[in-house]
N, C-alpha and C positions, 0 to 999 in steps of 0.2 A: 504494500500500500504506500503512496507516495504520503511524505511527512518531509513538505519545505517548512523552510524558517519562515515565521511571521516577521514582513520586512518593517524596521523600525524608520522614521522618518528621517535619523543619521543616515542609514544604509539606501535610503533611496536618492538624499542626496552625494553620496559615493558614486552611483550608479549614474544619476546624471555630472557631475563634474567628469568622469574619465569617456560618457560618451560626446560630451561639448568640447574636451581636449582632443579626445583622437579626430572628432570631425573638424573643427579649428587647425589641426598638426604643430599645436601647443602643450608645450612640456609643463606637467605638475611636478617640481619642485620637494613637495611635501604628500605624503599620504592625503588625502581629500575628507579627513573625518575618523573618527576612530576606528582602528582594525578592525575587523572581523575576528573573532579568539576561534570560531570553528570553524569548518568545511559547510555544514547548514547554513551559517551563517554566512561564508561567503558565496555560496551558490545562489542563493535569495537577492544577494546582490546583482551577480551576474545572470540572473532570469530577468532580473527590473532593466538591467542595462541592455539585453536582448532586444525587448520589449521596444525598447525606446531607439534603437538603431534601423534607420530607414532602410535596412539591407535584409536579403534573405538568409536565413544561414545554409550553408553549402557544403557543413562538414563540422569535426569535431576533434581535437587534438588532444592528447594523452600526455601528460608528462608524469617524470617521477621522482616520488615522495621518499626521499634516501631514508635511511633509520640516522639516530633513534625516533625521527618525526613520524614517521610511517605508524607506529606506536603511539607517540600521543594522539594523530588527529585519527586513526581508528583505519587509516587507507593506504596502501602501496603507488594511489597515482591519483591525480587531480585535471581534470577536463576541461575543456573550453571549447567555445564556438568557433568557426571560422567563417568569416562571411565571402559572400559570391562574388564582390568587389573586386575582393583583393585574393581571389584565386584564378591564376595563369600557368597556361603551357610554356614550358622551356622553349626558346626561340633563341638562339643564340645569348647572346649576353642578358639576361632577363632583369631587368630593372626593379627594385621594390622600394616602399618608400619609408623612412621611419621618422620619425618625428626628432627635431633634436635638442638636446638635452635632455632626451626620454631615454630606455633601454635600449637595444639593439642586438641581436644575435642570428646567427645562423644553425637550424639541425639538418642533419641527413635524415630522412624517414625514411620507411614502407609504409606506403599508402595502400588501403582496403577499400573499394568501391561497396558500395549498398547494393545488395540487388534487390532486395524489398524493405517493405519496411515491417518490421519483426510485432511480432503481438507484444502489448506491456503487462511485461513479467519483470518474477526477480529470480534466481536462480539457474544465470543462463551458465552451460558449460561453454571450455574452451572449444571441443568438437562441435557444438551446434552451432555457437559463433562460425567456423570454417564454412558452413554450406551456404551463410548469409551474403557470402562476400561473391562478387562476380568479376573483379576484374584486381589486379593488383600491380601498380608502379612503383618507381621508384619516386621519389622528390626531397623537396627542401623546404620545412616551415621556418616560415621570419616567425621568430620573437619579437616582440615589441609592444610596449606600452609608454604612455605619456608620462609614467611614475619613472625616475630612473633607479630606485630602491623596489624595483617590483621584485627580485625574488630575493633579498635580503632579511626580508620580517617572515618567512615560513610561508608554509603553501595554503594557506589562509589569505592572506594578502595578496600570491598571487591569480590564485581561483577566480577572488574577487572580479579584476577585471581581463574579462575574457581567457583567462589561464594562460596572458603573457599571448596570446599569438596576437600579429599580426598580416598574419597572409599565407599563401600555401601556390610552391611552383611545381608543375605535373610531369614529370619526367617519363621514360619509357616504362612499356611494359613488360611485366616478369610473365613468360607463359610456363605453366606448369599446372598441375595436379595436386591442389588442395584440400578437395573436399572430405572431411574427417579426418586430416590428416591435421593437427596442431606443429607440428616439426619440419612440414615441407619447406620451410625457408631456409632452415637453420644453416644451409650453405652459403646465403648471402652475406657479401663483406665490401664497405665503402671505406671511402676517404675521405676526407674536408680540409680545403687547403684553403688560406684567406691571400690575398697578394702574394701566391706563391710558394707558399708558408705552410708545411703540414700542422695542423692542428689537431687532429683528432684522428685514430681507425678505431672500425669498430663493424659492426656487423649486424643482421638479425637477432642474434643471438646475444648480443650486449642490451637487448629488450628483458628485461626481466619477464620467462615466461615466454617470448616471443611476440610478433606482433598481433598473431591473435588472439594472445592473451591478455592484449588489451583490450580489444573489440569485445571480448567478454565482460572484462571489467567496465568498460565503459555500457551497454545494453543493460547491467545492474546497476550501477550508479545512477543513470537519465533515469532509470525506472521508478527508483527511490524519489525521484523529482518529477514524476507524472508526466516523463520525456522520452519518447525512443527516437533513436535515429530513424532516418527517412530515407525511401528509397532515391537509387540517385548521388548522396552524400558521401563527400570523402570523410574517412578516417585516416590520420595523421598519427601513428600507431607508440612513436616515443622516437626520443634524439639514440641514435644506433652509434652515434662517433662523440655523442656530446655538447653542449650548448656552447656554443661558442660568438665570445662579444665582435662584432664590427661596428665599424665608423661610419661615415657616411661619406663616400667615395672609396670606398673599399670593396673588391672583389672576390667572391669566394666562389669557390669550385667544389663541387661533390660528387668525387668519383664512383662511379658503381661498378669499375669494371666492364665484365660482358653488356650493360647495361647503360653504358652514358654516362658523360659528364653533364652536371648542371649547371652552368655559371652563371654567377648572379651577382648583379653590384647594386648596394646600397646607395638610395638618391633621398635629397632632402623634401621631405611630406610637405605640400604646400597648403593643405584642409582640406577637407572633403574626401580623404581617403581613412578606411577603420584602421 
């Protein structure tokens, strides 16, 4: 049964300061209001900021909750939306935009395509998560928010707004045989280079679980929030090589191997982009 947090008049104004920031591409400086102390709590936020963003969402990203926090706030990973805006096919050097003096980062994903949209339930396994999914890439979610302390105060604070993403690039397809299998990825392995620069390897298997054991996690968490993914929607599965901070005018690159490079340079958000 879904049991959100009742939103307090603090949390809805959090909700709208960081959606007047990310569509202005004005940096907040400071937390917007008192933290969120749970995941309830910041999820109530980020449904009202939903709510209030002129965009559709397009998808949903994963990230994850290290110990010993994993432990306090009760979850191994923490989710966010991704809106239609600011999701694009790799095309050569693929431009994204961040807001400056806000966050900024680059992940290597595996992305999960919706092939339907799943009944709302809670106890989904990682094998029925595998039959959901119909298509799977590779890509790259931007990080970003107008806070530059977004993941600094716990994954409370970052849930809050949009759980830290800002966008999501679509890279090639992986063709293979998924269906009940949770392990068939486990041979993927990327890179992420910033100007050149290795920053990060890492792989499917650096998902805790994998990635569709996040697609699990996540079809019980929205559920808990009277939310399931939609048919259609990407899942942005967790960073495979790592979060990693860029500038603005900086280039980064994510290797996948048999699978393509994705390059992408950060550009400076002029408003009007999430």
């Amino acid at each position: 049964m879904p049991h959100a947090a009742v939103l307090s008049e603090d949390g809805q104004a959090i909700a709208r300061a960081f959606v007047e920031a990310r569509r202005s591409g004005r940096a907040l400086p400071t937390y917007p209001g008192t933290p969120p102390a749970t995941l309830e709590a910041a999820y109530a936020i980020q449904d009202a900021a939903i709510a209030l963003m002129p965009d559709a969402v397009l998808g949903w990203k994963l990230g994850r909750i290290p110990p010993p926090l994993d432990a306090q706030f009760g979850a191994g990973r923490l989710a966010g939306p991704i809106f239609a805006a600011s999701v694009r096919p790799a095309e050569g050097v693929t431009d994204f935009a961040l807001i400056e003096g806000g966050f900024g980062a680059v992940e290597a994903e595996y992305l999960l395509l919706m092939a339907e949209t799943p009944p709302l339930r809670e106890g989904w396994t990682v094998a029925e998560a595998t039959r959901l999914v119909s298509q799977i890439r590779v890509g790259v979610e931007i990080a970003g928010s107008p806070f530059p302390g977004i993941n600094d105060h716990g994954p409370a604070v970052t849930a809050s707004d949009f759980g830290n993403n800002a966008g999501l690039i679509l890279g090639a397809e992986v063709a293979r045989d998924w269906d009940g299998d949770p392990r068939a990825l486990d041979d993927l392995t990327c890179t992420m280079r910033i100007d050149g620069e290795t920053v990060g390897t890492g792989g499917a298997t650096s998902i805790p679980g994998g990635p569709f054991d996040s697609l699990a996690f996540l079809l019980n968490a929205l559920g808990q929030r009277g939310l399931r993914p939609q048919a259609g929607q990407w899942i942005s599965t967790g960073a495979a090589t790592g979060v990693h901070r860029i500038a603005i005018g900086q280039t980064a690159e994510a290797d996948f191997g048999p699978h393509g490079i994705i390059a992408c340079r950060a550009i400076r958000a002029e408003g009007g982009t999430p």
